[in-house]
N, C-alpha and C positions, 0 to 999 in steps of 0.2 A: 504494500500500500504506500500513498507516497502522500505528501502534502500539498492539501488540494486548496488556493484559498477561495474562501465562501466571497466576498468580492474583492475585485481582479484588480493588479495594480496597476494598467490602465485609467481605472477608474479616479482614484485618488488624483490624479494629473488634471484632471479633467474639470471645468467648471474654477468657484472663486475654490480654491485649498484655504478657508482660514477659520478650520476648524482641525483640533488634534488628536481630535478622541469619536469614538460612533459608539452610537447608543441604541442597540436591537432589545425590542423588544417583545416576548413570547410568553405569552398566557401570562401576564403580569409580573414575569421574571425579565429583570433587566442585565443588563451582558454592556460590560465598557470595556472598549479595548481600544489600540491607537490604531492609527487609518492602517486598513489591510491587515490587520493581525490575527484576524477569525478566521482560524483553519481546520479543517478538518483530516483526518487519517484513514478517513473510509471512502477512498476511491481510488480505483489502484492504477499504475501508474501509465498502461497503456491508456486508458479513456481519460485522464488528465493531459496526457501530452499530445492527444492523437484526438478525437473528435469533439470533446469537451474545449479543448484546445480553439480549433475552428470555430467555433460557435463561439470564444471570445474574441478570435479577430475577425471576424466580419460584422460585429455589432460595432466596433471602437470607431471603423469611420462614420459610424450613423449615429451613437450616444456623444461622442464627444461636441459635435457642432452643436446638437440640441443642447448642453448642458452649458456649451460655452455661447450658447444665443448665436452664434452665426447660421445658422439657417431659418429659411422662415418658411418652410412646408418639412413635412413628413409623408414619402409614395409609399405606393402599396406595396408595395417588396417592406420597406422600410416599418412597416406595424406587422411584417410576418419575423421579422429580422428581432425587433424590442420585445416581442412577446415571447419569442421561442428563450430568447435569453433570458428574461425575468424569471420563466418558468424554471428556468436551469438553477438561475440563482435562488428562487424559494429551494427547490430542491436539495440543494449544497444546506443551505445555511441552516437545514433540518436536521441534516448529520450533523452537524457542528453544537447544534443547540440544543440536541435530543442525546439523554443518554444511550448506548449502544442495546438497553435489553427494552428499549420502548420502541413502536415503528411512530409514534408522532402522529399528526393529522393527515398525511402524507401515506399509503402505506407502497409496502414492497412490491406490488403490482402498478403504481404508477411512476417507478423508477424503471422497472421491466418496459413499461411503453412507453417513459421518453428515451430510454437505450435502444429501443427497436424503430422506434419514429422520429427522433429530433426533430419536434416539430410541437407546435402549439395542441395542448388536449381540447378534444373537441366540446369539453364541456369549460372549457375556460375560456371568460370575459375578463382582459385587461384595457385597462385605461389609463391615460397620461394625461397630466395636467399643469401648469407652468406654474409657480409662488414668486408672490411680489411679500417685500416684508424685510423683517434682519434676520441675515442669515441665522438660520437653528443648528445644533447640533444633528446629521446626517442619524435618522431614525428608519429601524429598518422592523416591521412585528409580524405574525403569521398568526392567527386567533382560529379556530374554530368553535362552532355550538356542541360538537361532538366527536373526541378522537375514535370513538368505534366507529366510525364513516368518515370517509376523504368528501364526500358533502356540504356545502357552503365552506371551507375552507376560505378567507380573508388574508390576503398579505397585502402590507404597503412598505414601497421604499421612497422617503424621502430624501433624498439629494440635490443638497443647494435651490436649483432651482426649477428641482424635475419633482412631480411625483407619479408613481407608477403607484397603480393599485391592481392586484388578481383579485376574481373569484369563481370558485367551482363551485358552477350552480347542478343543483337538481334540474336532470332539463323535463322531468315531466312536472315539475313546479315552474317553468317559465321564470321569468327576471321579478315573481315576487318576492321569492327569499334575497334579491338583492337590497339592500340596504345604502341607503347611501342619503347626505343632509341635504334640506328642501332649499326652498328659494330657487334663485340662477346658476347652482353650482350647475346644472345639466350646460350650463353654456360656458363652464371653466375647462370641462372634462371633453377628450377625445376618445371613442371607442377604437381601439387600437386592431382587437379582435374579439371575437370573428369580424367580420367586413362586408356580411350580408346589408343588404337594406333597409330604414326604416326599422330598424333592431328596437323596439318596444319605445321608453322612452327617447332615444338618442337620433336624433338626425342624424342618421349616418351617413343618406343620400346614396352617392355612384361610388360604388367602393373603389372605382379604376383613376379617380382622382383624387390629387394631393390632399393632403392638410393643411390648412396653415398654422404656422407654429410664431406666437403661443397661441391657444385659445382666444377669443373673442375677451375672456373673464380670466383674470389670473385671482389664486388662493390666496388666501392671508391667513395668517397665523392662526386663528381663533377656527377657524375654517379646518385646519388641519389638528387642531385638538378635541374638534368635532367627529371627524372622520376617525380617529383612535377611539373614540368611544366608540362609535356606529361598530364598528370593526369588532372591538371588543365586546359590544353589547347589540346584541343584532336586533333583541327587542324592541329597544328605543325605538323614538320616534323618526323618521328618517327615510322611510321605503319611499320608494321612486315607483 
């Protein structure tokens, strides 16, 4: 097995660097460590160096612009490209953050299908959303309503001035279990994937055109301590 980090140091390069420390956190257990130091020992070392591999260099030309603001669309190849990677890195950062005798919200058959598909699961809805505000400490959490089911699973990464959110919906519950705070956030947020049309709340429109990046609405602070709760408390108030 080899040391695999949960995020990649590309990353840290990337966007303002002027924070020292990341702050993940998981079912209300918090985890401080300095930029890139969260690693894991459970992935061996052909799939670290060898497709795991690729799948961080072909996301660095597409995450790095978004995070450093020089671009101002995101194409469709480009939200097949963010999502397969997020997903990797929930992935990762569940070995890392999970003792070796628990499988986490995550289980061992949807590690068996991103190793056989590299590719976004077909029950997962990610999103990206730009933040205006002072920089926060880099927040990374994964929550579920239920570790006996990979069901509703929630992950968010906050970075600088990116955030990505997953969720694996119930797809014969539709985007009701999705959760997410009222108001105009539906106009902070881009459906990254899937890329069908007219996806329940979300204008998604022609999936075969750009994004513009940022959103219409960028997040503020208050906005993204909402979204941790939503996340953490699926109950609350907040369904879209």
């Amino acid at each position: 097995m080899s040391n695999e980090h949960v995020f990649p140091k590309w990353l840290s390069k990337a966007g303002l660097s002027v924070v020292d420390e990341y702050v993940m956190n998981r079912m209300g257990k918090v985890t401080r460590s300095k930029i890139m130091q969260l690693k894991t020992r459970r992935v061996c070392e052909d799939c670290n160096t060898g497709w795991m591999c690729r799948i961080e260099n072909s996301t660095i030309p597409i995450m790095t612009p978004l995070l450093e603001g020089t671009v101002n669309r995101i194409t469709e190849i480009d939200r097949w490209i963010i999502s397969r990677w997020f997903m990797k890195t929930i992935l990762t950062a569940q070995l890392a953050l999970t003792a070796r005798d628990r499988t986490g919200p995550l289980h061992p058959t949807d590690y068996e299908t991103f190793f056989a598909f590299a590719q976004p699961f077909h029950n997962q809805f990610t999103l990206i959303a730009g933040y205006t505000g002072k920089v926060l400490p880099i927040t990374f959490a994964i929550y579920s309503p239920n570790e006996a089911t990979n069901q509703g699973v929630r992950a968010l990464l906050h970075f600088h001035r990116v955030i990505l959110m997953t969720f694996l919906m119930r797809m014969d519950g539709g985007l009701a279990v999705m959760q997410l705070p009222g108001g105009n956030f539906i106009d902070a947020v881009h459906m990254l994937w899937p890329t069908q049309r007219e996806l329940g709340p979300f204008n998604t429109g022609d999936p075969t055109m750009a994004l513009p990046w940022p959103p219409p609405v960028l997040v503020n602070e208050p906005t993204v301590e909402t979204l941790l709760e939503v996340l953490q408390h699926p109950s609350k108030p907040g369904t879209v």
